[in-house]
N, C-alpha and C positions, 0 to 999 in steps of 0.2 A: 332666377339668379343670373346674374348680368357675364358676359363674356368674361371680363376681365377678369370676376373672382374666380371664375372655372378656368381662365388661365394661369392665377396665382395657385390655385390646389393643383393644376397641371404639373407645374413647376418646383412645390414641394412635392410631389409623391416624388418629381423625375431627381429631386436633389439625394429623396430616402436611399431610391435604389442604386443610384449612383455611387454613394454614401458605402452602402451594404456590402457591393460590389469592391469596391476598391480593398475595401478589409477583408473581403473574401480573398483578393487576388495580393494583398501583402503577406496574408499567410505563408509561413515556411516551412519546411520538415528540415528536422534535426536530427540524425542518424547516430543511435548509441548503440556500434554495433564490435563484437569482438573483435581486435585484427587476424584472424584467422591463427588464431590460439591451437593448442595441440595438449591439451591433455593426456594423460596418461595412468593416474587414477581413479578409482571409485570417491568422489564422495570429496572433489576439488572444488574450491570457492574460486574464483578467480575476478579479479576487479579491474578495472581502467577507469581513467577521471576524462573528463573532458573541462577545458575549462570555459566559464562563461563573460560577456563582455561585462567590462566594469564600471564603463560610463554611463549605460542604462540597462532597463530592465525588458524581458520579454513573458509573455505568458505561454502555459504550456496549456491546449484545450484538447489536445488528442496525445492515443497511447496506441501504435501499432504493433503488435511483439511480430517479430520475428525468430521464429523459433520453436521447435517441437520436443514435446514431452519426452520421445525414445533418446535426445542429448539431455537437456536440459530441465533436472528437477524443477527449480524455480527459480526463476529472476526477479529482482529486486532493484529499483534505480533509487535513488539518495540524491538527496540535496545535503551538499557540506561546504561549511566554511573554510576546512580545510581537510582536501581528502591526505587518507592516509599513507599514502605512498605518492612522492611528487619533488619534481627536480626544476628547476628553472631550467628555462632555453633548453631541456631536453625533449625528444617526440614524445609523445605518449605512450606509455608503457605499461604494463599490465604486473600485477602482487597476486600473490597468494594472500585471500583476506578471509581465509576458515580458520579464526582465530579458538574458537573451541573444536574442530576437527583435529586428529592424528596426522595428515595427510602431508608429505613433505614432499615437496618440488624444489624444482632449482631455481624457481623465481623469487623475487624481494619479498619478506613475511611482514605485511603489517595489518592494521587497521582498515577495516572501510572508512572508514573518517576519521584524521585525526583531531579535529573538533567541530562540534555544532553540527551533526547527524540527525538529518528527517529524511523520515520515508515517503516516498512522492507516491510511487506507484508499486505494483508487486502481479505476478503474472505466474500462471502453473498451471499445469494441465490443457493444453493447448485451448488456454483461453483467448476469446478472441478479442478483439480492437474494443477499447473503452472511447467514446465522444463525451464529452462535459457537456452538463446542459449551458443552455444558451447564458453568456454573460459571465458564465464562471470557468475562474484558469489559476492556476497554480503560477506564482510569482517568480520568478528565478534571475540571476544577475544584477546587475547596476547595485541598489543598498537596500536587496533584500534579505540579506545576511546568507544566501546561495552564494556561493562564488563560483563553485564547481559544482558536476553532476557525475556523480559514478556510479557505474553501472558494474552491478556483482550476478555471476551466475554459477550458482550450484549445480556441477557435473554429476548426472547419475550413471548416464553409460557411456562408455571410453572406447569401446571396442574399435569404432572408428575407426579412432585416433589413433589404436597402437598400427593400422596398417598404414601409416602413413595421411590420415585426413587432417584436414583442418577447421575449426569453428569460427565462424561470423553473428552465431547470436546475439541477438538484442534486441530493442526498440527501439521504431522510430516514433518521435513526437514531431505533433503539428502545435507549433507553435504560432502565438502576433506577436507585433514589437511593440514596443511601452506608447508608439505613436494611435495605435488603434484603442477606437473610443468604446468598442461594444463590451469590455471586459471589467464589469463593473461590482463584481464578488469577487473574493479570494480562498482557492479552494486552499485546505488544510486534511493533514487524514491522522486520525489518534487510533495507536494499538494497543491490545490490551491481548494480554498471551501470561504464560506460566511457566514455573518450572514442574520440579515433582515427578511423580511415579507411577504406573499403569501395574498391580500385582498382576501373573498370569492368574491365567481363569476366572477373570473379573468382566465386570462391565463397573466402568470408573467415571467420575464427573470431576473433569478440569475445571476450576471455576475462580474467577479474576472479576476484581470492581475496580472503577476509577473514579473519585466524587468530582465534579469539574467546578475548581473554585477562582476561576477568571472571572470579569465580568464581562461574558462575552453570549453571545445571543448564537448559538451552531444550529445549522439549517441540514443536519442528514440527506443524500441524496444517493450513497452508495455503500454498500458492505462487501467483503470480499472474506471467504473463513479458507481456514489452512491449517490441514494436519494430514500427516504420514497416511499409515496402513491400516491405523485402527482407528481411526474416524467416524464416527458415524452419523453424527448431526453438531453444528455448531451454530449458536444463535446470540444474538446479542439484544438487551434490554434498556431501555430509558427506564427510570426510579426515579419518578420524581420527590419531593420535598415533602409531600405529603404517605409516601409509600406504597403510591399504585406506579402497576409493571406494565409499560409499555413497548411490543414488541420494536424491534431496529430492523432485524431481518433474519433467518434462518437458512441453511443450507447442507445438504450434504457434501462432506468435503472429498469423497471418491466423485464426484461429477466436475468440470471444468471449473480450475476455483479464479475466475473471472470476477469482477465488481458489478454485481446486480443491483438492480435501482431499489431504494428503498420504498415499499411501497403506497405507504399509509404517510402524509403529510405531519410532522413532527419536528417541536421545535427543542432541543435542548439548554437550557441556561444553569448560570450561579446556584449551586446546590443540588442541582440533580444529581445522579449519579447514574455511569455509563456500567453495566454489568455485561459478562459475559458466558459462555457455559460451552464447553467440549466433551461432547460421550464419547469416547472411547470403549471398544470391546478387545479386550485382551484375552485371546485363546491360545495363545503360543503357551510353550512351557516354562517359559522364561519371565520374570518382570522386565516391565519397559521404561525406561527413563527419560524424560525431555532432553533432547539435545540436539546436535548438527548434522547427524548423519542421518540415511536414509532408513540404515535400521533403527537407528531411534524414533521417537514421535516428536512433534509439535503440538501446539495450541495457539492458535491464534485468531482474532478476531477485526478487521482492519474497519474503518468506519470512515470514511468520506463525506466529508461535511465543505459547505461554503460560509463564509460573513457577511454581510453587507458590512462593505470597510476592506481596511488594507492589514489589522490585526488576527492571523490565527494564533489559538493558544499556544504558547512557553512550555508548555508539557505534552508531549510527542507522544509517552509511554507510558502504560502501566502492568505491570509484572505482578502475579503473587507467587507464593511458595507452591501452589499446588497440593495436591492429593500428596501423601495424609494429613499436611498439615496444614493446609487452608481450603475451606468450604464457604459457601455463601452461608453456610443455617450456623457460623460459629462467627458469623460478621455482625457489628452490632452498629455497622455504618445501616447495612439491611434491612435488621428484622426479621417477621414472621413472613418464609416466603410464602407467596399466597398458593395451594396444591397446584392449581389448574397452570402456573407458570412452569412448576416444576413438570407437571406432565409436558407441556408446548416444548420447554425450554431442549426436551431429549428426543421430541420428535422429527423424524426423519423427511426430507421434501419429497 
């Protein structure tokens, strides 16, 4: 091979990493963090917006939380087209956004979003830093129908606070700007969660489907589960068209509910349908209800997917009624579920 083409391959590798580099070094961090907030009771939602530019867009490829379990039940950051509390030419400022909590402060009561709410990311149990895999970012500002990003954190302990502390939780994101060429998927994330009831002295099966009828091709690469005190495994299924059950991921939800990779390569499209299942153990003497507080429970299943393209799915959410009155074996989207699912589906990591 003659000098010259060993000079020409010299000079694309040196253009690659030059290339690699410079996007490496345009990277930003974006700080979405309390202004030193002062709660003062159990069981406070609290929100701030940050707004984003609107002549172009940027990608978000990392999640650093900031923030520990003994303050901060869970955080939750939102992309909104318009959040829900928000004043022109004024600083930024922080609502009360426990719109199903009792909890009354002196701050502004609204909405986390008051239109066009997706959940970007969600963090609890002092889970650590999420990286996207290579190529894939979450789309935000210019006319990705983001305008704002607001960042909500549910207070669980105050004590602090009442001697006078203050809070800074939140995340920071490492963001590119719409100029860098390596971001060439659009991540998206679909939740699927419940309402419903836990009787005491039960063990209970939360259980929620979403058929996905876009015609959009989702590449799975993360799940994150999330419930309260009585948790005990929560797992999420692909069903395809045919009505074989393909695991998404499982987890127990007392362990760091961080976003775990998915780990079996799976593609989801047009007519599958995304299922989900929460076992709950209810020993208390009480029944337990879905709700916002910390003595209540949750159910939730969050799934992290990419596209090749700039379209994620129009439908963000899916909700069912919950125990007693929705089950997967009274779904006729379902079918027969097959035993051995239903056994995976309640077992513990």
């Amino acid at each position: 091979m003659g000098t010259s083409v060993w000079n020409l391959i010299s000079m694309l590798i040196f253009v690659y990493i030059c290339g690699q580099a410079i996007e490496a070094y345009e990277q930003f961090e974006f700080p979405l963090l309390m202004p030193n907030v002062q709660p003062t009771k159990k069981d406070t939602y609290f929100c701030t917006a940050f707004k984003l530019p609107h002549d172009e867009h940027n990608y978000i490829v990392e999640f650093t939380p900031k923030a520990s379990k003994n303050t901060a039940h869970h955080i939750l950051v939102y992309g909104c087209e318009t959040p829900g509390h928000y004043k022109r030419d004024v600083p930024r400022g922080v609502w009360d956004c426990g719109e199903m909590a009792e909890t009354v402060t002196d701050f502004p009561r609204a909405p986390t979003c008051a239109r066009g709410a997706t959940i970007i990311y969600a963090w609890a149990m002092d889970a650590p830093k999420l990286v996207l895999p290579q190529g894939v970012g979450f789309k935000v500002g210019g006319h990705s129908g983001i305008n704002f990003i607001v960042l909500q954190v549910h207070y669980a302990h105050v004590d602090h606070f009442l001697n006078g502390g203050t809070d800074n939780s939140g995340i920071v994101l490492t963001m590119q700007p719409q100029s860098a060429t390596s971001v060439t998927k659009r991540a998206g994330v679909l939740l699927l969660g419940t309402a419903g009831k836990i009787n005491r002295h039960s063990v209970e099966h939360m259980e929620t489907e979403c058929p996905i009828r876009e015609p959009l091709t989702l590449h799975p690469f993360a799940f994150r589960t999330h419930t309260h005190k009585l948790g005990t495994a929560v797992s999420g299924w692909k069903v395809d068209t045919n009505g074989n059950w393909q695991l998404i991921g499982r987890h127990n939800p007392q362990q760091p509910q961080m976003f775990y990779p998915v780990e079996e390569s799976l593609v989801i499209s047009q007519g599958d349908i995304v299922a989900a299942r929460c076992t709950m153990n209810n020993t208390q003497q009480h029944d337990v209800y879905i709700g916002s507080t910390g003595d209540d429970e949750m159910c939730n299943f969050y799934m992290m997917y990419y596209v090749d393209g700039d379209r994620t799915l129009d439908q963000k959410y899916c909700f069912s009624a919950g125990a007693p009155r929705y089950h997967w074996d009274i779904d006729p989207n379902l079918g027969d579920i097959p035993n051995q699912v239903d056994i995976e589906a309640s077992k513990p990591e």
